[in-house]
N, C-alpha and C positions, 0 to 999 in steps of 0.2 A: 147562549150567546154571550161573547165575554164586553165586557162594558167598554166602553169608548173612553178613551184618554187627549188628553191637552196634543199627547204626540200625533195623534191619528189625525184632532182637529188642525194641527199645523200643518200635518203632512196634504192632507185636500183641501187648506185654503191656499196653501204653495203649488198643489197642480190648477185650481183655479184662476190665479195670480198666471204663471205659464203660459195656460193658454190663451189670456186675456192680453199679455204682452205679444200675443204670436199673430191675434188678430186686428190688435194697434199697429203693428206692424205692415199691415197688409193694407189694411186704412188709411195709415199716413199719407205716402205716395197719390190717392185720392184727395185727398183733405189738400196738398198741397197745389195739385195742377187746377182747383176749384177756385186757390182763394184768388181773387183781383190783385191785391197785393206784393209787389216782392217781398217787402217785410214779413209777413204772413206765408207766403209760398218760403220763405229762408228758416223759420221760427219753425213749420212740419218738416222741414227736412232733415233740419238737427234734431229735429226730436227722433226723428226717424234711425237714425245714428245712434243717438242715445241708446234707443228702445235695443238698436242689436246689442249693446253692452250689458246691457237690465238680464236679457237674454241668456247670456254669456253667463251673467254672476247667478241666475238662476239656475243653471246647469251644475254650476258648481256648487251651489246649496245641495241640490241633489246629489251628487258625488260626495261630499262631507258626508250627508245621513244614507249614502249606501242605498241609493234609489235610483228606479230609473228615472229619467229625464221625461214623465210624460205630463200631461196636461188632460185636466177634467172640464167637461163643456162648460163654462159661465154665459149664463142667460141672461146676466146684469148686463153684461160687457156687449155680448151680441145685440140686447136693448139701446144700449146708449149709441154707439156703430151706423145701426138702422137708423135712429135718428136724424144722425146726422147725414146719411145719405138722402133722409128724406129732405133738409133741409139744402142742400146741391141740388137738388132737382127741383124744389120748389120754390128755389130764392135765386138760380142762374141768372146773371145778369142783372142781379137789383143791386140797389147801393147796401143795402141789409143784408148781403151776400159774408161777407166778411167778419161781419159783428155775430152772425150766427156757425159760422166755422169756429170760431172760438168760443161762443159758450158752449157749443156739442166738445170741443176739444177741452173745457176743464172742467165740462162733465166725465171724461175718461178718466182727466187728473187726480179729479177729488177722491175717484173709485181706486185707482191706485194710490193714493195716499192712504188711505183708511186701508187699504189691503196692507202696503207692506208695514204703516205704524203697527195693527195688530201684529205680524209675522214677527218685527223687531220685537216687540215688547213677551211674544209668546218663546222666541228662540232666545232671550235673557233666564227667564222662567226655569225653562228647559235646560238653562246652562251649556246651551251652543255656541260656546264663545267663538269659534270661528266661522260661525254666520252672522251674528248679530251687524260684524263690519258691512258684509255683502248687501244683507238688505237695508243696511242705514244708508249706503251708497246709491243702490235703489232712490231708499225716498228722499233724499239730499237733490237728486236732479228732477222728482216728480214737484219737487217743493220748489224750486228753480222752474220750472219750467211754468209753472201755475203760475209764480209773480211773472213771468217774459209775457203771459198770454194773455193777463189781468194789463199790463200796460200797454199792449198791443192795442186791446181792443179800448182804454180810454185814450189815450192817445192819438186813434186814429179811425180804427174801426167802427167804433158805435159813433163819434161824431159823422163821421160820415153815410154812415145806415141811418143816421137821426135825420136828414136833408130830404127835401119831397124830390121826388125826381118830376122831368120838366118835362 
């Protein structure tokens, strides 16, 4: 068996990265018609936007390293997902409804942050100079999107989850 390299580990944290985008994607749109909020319901739908683009540059990482475009099941991602649908169903209709779509949603973020920081920092390593821009692009709007979601929810959502209802 020939030993595992930096490249192999890049190459299947980048299909799990993939498919994790593919099933935030599918999420989103959920996450969106849940939250109470317009602010909230506008904040998943750009991300939703975004996510196609994340999508997009992910494809073309693969195309740079001469691979296909496929995706490894991540059970982290499918974990955090469930979550949050646990939390739609168990919170429909409370004032707490809101405050908890966003911390299931930057529990997604922080998982992709730490995904494509590793991927950046391994496709420098590797001397991928023309991925390293892709996936900094990547985590430029994961890092973006985590501050919009962090002032979403003090600004609005957790004060209003914090209120007894009547």
């Amino acid at each position: 068996m020939s030993e595992k390299t930096l490249d192999d580990l890049f190459l299947d944290t980048l299909k799990d990265i993939y498919y994790a985008e593919k099933q935030i994607l599918k999420a989103l749109p959920k996450m969106a018609r849940a939250s109470q909020s317009e602010d909230g319901k506008a904040a998943f739908l750009k991300h939703k936007e975004q996510t196609e683009g994340q999508i997009e540059r992910l494809q073309q990482v693969f195309e740079l390293l001469g691979k296909p475009a496929r995706g490894k099941t991540c059970e982290a991602i499918q974990g955090i997902i469930a979550e949050a649908e646990e939390i739609i169903d168990e919170f429909k209709g409370s004032v707490a409804l809101d405050a908890g779509l966003i911390a299931s949603a930057q529990a997604v973020e922080h998982y992709e942050i730490a995904r494509y920081g590793t991927l950046k920092s391994w496709a420098g390593q590797l001397s991928l100079k023309d991925i390293v821009p892709l996936l900094d692009a990547n985590l430029q709007e994961e890092l973006e999107t985590d501050q919009l979601l962090t002032q979403l929810g003090e600004a609005s959502a957790n004060p209003k989850g914090a209120k007894k209802s009547a």
